[in-house]
Steps between C-alpha positions, in 0.01 A plus 500: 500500500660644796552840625803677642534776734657781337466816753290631827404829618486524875268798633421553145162655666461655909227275530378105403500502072163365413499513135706485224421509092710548188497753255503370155765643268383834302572684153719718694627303829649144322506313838244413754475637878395394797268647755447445803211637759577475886311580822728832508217639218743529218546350183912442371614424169791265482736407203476144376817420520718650823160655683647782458264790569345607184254814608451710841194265691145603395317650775152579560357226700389571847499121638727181373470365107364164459528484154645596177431413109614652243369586130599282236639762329775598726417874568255485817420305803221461752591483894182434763615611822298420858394842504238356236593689177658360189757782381592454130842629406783580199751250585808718398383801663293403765245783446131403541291379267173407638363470862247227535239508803387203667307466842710378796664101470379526143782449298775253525663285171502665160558448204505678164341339221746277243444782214493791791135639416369409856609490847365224703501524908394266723237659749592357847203543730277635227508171375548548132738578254512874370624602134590837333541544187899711432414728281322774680570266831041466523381201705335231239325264771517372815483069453328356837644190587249238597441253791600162411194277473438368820749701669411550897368805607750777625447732794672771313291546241588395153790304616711568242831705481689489187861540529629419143453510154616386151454553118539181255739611247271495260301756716193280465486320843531707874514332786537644899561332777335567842598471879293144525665324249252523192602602188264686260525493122360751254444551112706843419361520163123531680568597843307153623582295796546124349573319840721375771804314572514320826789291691660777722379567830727816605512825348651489130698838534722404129394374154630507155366350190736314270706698184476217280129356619247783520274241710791374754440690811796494781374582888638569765359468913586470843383168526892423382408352171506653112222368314506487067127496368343502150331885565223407221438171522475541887701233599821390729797404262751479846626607747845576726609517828827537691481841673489483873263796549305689297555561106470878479604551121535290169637618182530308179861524224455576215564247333208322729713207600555630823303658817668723808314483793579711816402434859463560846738207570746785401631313156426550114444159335555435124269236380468284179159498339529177307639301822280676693792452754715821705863514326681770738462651789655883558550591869605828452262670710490464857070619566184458290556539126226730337540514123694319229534632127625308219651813263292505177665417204626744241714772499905591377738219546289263731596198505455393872149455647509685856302458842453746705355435891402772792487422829359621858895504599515841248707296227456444127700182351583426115521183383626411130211226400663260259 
């Protein structure tokens, strides 16, 4: 496996890009896109292949986008911006869709459900994880995220400020992870916390659960390392390190042999799962790198993976992932 830089956008956004997601292939657009969400509070759509510009930049935000996830089915996609609302948008035209409401610092990493009838957000300083359902865009529940048995006492309050979130394939498993580390692990099917997963000590701002194992959870934390747990059976399968500085996003292929990581150390590192061992190093960034995509697969004569990664140095790179 390896991966090969193919192109890079400089001042693709005015300000740091903090997110980027692919859109999956549609009935009427055969290719996947990529967006990306930047401190500038705009949204761009990019072509696959060249970056070429592939729609005027989605607008509406009054603060920076921190992230972006779009619906399975390739038609919308959800941005949360600082100013604390999640806008929902059609891709192609950019027109609005839905405007979701949450309180100040309460929304950070979504995600939209594997079959698209949900959107999960993780609640920052709420300390929870909030879901609407995408039909008539109505919240379904608000999931507290408990203290960790013997946990210390926090000055703050609950203690707890959830930064990401992910569905198992399967959409049967969520998990979030919060700004001390823990990582909390519900039933989807009955909306039930289940328990924790322990072993990082920083915040876990990136997971991802595994396309081929609906129980193989990938995180991702400033305490420099990427850990691989068993989501259901609650346990640590392994973990990675080689970053120099914090690991501020992880991404899986899909083909699930393979994991991206990007970091503050300013690199993206492709990593094998079965070695458990860093393969390649890309240094084509030169500050923190915010988001890395693996493109999904599907779609009119693809028959490259891609990865995409943003950066606070206003650049996208593509990679061909081989």
């Amino acid at each position: 496996m390896k991966l090969a830089g193919l192109k890079s956008v400089d001042g693709a956004h005015d300000e740091s890009i903090w997110a980027a997601a692919w859109v999956p292939a549609a009935d009427h657009r055969p290719t996947a896109l990529l967006l990306t969400g930047a401190l500038d509070e705009t949204v761009r759509l990019w072509r696959p292949d060249d970056l070429a510009s592939a729609a005027p930049p989605v607008q509406g935000h009054a603060l920076g986008v921190v992230s972006l996830s779009a619906h399975p089915a390739g038609a919308i996609a959800a941005a949360v911006s600082l100013d604390s609302y999640v806008r929902v948008f059609d891709v192609d035209s950019g027109a609005s869709v839905a405007t979701l409401d949450a309180p100040p610092s309460e929304v950070w990493g979504i995600q939209f459900h594997p079959k698209g009838n949900a959107l999960a957000a993780a609640g920052g300083g709420s300390g929870s994880v909030k879901l609407w359902e995408t039909e008539k865009w109505k919240p379904i529940t608000s999931l507290p995220v408990p203290r960790p048995e013997g946990a210390r006492p926090d000055k703050t309050g609950s203690g707890k400020f959830v930064l990401s979130v992910a569905w198992s394939p399967d959409g049967k498993l969520l998990a979030c992870g919060s700004m001390d580390g823990t990582i909390a692990v519900y039933d989807a099917i009955r909306m039930k916390f289940l328990h924790h997963l322990e072993g990082h000590h920083m915040p876990v701002r990136s997971m991802v659960f595994s396309p081929v194992d609906p129980h193989v959870l990938f995180t991702a934390s400033d305490d420099c390392h990427i850990h691989i747990y068993d989501a259901k059976e609650k346990s640590l399968i392994g973990a990675m390190s080689g970053h120099a500085s914090w690991v501020l996003s992880i991404d899986v292929s899909p083909d699930g042999m393979a994991v991206a990581t990007g970091s503050s150390d300013r690199t993206v590192r492709l990593w094998d799962i079965n070695t458990r061992a860093s393969v390649q190093t890309m240094s084509n960034h030169n500050d923190q790198v915010w988001a890395v995509a693996f493109r999904p697969p599907g779609g009119t004569g693809v028959r490259a993976g891609r990865l995409a990664s943003v950066s606070d140095d206003k650049s996208i790179s593509l990679y061909d992932y081989s």
